[in-house]
C-alpha positions in Angstrom: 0.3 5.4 -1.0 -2.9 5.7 1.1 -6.0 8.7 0.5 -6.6 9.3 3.4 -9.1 12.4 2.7 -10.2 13.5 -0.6 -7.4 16.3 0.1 -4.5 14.2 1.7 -2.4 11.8 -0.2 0.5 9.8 2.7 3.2 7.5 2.0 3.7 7.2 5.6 3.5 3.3 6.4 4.5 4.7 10.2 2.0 7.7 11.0 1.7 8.7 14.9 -1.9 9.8 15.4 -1.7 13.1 16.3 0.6 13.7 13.0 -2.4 12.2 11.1 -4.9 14.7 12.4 -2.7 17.4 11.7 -2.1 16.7 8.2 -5.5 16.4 8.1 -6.5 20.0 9.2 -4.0 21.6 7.6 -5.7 19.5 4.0 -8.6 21.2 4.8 -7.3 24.6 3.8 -10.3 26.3 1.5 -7.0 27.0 -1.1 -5.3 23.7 -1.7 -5.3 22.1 -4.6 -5.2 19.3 -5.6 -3.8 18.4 -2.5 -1.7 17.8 0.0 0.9 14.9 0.1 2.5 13.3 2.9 5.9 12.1 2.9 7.1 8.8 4.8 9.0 11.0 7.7 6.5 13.2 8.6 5.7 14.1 12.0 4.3 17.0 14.1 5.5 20.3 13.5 4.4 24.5 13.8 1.2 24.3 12.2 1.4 22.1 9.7 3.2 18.4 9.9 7.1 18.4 9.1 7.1 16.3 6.1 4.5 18.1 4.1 3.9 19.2 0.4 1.5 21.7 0.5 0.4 23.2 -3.1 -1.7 26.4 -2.6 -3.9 28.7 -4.2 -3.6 32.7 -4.2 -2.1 32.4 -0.7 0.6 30.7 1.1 1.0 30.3 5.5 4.1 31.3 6.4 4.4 28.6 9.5 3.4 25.8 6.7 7.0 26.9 4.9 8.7 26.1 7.9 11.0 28.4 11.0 14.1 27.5 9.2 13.6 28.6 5.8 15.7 27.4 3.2 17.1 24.4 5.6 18.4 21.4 3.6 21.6 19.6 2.5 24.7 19.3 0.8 27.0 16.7 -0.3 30.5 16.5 -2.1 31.7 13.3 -3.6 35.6 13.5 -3.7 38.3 11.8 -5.4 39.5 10.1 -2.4 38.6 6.5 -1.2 39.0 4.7 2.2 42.3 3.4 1.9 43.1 7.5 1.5 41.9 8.6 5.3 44.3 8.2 8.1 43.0 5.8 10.9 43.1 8.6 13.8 39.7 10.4 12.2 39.4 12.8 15.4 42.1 15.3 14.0 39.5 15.8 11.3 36.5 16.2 13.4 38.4 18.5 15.8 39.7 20.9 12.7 35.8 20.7 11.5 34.7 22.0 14.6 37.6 24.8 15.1 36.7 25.5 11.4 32.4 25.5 11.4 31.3 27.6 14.7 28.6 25.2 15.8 25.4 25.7 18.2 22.6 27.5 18.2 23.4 30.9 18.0 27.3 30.4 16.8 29.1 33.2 15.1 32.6 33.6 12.9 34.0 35.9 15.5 37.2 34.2 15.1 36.6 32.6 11.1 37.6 34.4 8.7 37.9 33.9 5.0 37.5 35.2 2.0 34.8 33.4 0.4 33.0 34.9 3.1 33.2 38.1 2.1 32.4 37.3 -1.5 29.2 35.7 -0.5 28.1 38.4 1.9 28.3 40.6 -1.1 26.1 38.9 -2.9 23.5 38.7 0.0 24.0 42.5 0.7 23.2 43.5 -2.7 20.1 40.5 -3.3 19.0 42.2 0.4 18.8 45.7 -1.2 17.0 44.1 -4.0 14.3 42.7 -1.8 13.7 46.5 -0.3 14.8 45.5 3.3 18.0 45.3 5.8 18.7 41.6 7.3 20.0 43.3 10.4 16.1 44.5 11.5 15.7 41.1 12.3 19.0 40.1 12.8 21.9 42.0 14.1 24.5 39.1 13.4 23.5 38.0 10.4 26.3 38.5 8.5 28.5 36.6 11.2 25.8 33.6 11.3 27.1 32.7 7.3 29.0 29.8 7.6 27.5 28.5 10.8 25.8 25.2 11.3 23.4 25.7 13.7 22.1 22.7 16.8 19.6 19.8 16.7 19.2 17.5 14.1 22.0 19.8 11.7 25.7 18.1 11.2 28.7 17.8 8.9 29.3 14.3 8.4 32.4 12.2 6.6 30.7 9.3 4.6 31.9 6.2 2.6 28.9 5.1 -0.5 28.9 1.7 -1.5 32.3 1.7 -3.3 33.9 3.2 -0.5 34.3 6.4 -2.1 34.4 9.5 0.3 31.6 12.4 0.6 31.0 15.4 2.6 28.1 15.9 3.7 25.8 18.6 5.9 22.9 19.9 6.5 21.5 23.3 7.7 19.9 26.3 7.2 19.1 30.2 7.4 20.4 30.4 10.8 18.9 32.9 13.1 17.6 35.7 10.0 16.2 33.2 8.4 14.1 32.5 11.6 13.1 35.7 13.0 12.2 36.7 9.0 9.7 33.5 9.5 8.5 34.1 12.6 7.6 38.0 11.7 5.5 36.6 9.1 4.2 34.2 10.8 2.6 36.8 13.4 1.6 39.3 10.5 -0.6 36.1 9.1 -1.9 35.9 12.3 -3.0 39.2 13.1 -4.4 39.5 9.4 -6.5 37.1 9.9 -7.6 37.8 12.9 -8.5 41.6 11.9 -10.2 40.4 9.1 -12.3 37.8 10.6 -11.0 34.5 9.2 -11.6 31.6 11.0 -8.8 29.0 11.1 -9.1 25.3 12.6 -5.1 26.7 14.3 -3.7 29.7 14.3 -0.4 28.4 13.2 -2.5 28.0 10.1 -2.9 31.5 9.1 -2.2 32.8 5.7 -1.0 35.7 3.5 -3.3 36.5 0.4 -1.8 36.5 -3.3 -1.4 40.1 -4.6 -1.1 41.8 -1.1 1.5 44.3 -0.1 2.3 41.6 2.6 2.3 38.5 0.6 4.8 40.5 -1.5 7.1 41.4 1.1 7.1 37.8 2.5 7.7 36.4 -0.4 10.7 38.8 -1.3 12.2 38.1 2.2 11.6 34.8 2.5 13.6 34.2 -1.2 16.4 36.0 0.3 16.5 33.4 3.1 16.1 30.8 1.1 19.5 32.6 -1.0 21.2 32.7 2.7 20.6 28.8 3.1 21.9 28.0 0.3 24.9 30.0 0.3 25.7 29.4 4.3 25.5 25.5 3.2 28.3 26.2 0.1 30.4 28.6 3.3 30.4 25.6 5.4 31.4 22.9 2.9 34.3 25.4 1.3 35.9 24.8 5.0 34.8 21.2 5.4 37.0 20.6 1.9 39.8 22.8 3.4 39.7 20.5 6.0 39.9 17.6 4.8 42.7 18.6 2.3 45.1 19.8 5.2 44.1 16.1 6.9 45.0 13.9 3.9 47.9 16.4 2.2 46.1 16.5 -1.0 43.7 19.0 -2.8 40.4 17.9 -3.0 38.2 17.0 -6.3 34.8 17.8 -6.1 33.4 15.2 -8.4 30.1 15.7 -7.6 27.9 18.4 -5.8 24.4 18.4 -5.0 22.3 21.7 -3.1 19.1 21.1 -2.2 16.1 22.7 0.2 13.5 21.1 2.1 11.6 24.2 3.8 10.6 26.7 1.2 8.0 27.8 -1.6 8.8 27.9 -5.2 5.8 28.4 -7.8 5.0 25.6 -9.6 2.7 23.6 -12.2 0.7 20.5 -10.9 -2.8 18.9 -12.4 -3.3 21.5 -15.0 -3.0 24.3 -12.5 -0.3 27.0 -11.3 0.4 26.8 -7.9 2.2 27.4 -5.0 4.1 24.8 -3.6 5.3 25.1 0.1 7.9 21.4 1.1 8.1 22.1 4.7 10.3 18.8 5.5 10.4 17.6 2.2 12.7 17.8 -1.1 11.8 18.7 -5.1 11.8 15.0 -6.5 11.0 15.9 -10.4 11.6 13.4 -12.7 15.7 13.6 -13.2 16.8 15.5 -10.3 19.6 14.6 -8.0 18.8 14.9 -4.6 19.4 14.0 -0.7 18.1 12.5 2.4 19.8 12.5 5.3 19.7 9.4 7.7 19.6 10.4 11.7 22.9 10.3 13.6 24.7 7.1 13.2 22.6 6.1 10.2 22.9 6.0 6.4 22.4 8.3 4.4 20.9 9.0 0.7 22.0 10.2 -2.6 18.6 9.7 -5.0 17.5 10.7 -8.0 13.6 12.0 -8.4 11.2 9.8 -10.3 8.5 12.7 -10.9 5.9 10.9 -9.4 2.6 13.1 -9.9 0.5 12.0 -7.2 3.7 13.2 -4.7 3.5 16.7 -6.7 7.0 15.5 -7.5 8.6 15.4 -4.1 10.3 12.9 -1.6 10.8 12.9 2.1 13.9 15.0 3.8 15.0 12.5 6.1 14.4 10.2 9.0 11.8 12.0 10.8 11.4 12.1 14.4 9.6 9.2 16.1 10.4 10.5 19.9 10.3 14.2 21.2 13.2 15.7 22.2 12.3 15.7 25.5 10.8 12.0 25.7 14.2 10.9 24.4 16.5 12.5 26.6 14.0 10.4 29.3 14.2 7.1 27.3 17.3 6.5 26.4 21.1 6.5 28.0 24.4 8.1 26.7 25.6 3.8 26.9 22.8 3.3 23.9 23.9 6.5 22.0 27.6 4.8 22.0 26.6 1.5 21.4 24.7 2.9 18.2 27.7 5.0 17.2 30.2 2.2 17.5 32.9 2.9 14.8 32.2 6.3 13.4 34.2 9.3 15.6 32.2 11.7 16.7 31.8 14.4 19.9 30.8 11.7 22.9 28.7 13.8 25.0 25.3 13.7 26.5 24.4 16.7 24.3 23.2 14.7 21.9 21.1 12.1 23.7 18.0 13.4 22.2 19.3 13.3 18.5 19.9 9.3 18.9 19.3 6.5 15.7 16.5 5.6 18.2 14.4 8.9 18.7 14.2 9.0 14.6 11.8 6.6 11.8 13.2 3.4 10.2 15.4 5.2 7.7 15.2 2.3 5.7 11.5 1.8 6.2 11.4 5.5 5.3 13.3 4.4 1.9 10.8 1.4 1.3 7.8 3.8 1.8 9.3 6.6 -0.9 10.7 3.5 -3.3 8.0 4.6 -6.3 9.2 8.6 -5.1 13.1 8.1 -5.9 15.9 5.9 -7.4 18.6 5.4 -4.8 22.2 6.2 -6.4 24.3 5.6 -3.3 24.2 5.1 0.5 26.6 6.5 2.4 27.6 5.6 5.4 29.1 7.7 8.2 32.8 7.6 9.6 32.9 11.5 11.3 29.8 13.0 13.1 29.8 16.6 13.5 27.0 18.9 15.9 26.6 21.6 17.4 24.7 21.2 21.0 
């Protein structure tokens, strides 16, 4: 772990410049405390730097929760083994994909089930709750749940180190979950622009503690964060529907683990009540079983937090990016993508040339950096890649 301000705590061993000077504005925020701390995957993002944990005082920026509230993963260890999957794995990724609507901007025109329905229930009535209609910002909303989404979000088929078989996927709020972030985004904005503020970036503006707009941000936002959780628990349902009609047998869910890694909860750190925003980042208390996801190709993580205090109790979400999508898709070559997915079946397409092992960090050097973080349970490595272009 390195101080690098009085205000910015990284376990980032691999920090790109431009990352460091943004986590470094965004620590200078008049209301954080004690500070802020820097997981080993972060990298630029809206605002403030993906890979964040940002604990706040009487206020909370909208952009430093993230565009995709609620985003994060799930996994499902089953009873199955290896020796249980056919050899032919494409029948499996084909029936996922007929199954999940993928994309950006993908709908269940033609999926129906009822699980659906139940879960839309329960969104309809927390929405009437919250004192507002999903639809104002998204139209489709209720056809989004159960979609995965595009870029770096996927369903993947894994084997841990006893070569037992998990599910596994990861994705958000869809596109209510956005535009419910990017309203509040532009009301922090203006507010601080009527009232004078000045902010080092506007991406940086914020939302005051016992405001009618705080309020209502904070009632929406929850909801999202409800959406992302259930659309994650939509998708798997049909992942394990799909994997029983491919091997003939039900499956056991032996183990289940839901997690975020964009949201703010309250929450108490250095003798103080806060608000703590993980934009790119996961709840790492001491005890608590958590995930982080690999980039396509690589392993993956099942942990366990260690409750480290320094981190305000949190660990990284993933590989971070070490390329932008646009540099990649000029660096590298659909060959490379197939040489580095040799042996797991996935969708071969130049779609995905930007979401390459090589555009992301070191997972494993992302590992080494967040060993005092986590314990590491299992890693799991993939067999079926799933995404949405």
């Amino acid at each position: 772990m390195e101080r690098i301000t009085p205000t910015l705590l990284s376990w980032a061993s691999v920090l790109e410049e431009g990352t460091r000077a943004q986590a470094v504005t965004t620590a200078s925020m008049p209301f954080i405390h004690p500070h802020l701390a820097l997981m080993p995957d972060a990298h630029l993002g809206l605002g403030a730097t993906v890979g964040s944990v940002i604990p706040t005082k009487g206020a909370i920026m909208p952009a430093a929760v993230g565009v995709d509230i609620g985003c994060g993963m799930i996994a499902v260890r089953t009873q199955h083994g290896a020796d249980d999957l056919p050899r032919d794995r494409r029948r499996l990724r084909e029936g996922i994909e007929r199954a999940v609507p993928l994309s950006a901007g993908a709908r269940n025109d033609a999926v129906t089930r009822d699980h659906t329905r139940e879960r839309l229930g329960v969104l309809r009535r927390a929405a009437q709750e919250a004192g507002f209609d999903p639809a104002t910002y998204s139209k489709h909303w209720e056809l989004q749940l159960g979609t995965l989404g595009s870029g770096n979000h996927f369903i993947e088929v894994s084997l841990d180190e006893e070569d037992r078989v998990w599910l596994f996927l990861h994705s958000g709020s869809r596109g209510v979950g956005n535009k419910i972030a990017q309203q509040h985004v532009a009301i922090a904005r203006k507010r601080c622009e009527r009232e004078g503020i000045d902010l080092p970036h506007r991406d940086l503006a914020w939302l005051a503690e016992g405001t009618t707009q705080f309020d209502t941000y904070l009632r929406e936002m929850r909801w999202a964060q409800h959406y992302a959780l259930l659309n994650r628990e939509e998708m798997m349902d049909r992942v394990v529907a799909e994997l029983q009609a491919w091997t003939g047998e039900p499956v056991e869910r032996r183990e289940e683990i839901n997690c975020h890694h964009n949201y703010t909860e309250p929450e108490h750190h250095f003798g103080e009540d806060v608000w703590l925003s993980r934009k790119g980042a996961i709840n790492a208390e001491a005890g608590r079983p958590g995930l982080i996801p690999g980039s396509m190709g690589t392993a993956s993580y099942v942990v366990v937090g260690r409750g480290n205090a320094d981190s305000l109790h949190s660990a990284p979400h993933g590989a971070g990016r070490n390329f932008s999508r646009s540099r990649a898709r000029k660096t590298f070559s659909l060959e490379q993508l197939r040489e580095a997915m040799a042996g797991i079946e996935y969708r071969d397409t130049e779609a995905f040339l930007d979401e390459i092992p090589a555009a992301y960090k070191d997972i494993d050097q992302v590992m080494a950096d967040a060993a005092d973080l986590v314990e590491v349970r299992h890693v799991l490595r993939q067999v079926v890649n799933v995404k949405g272009d």
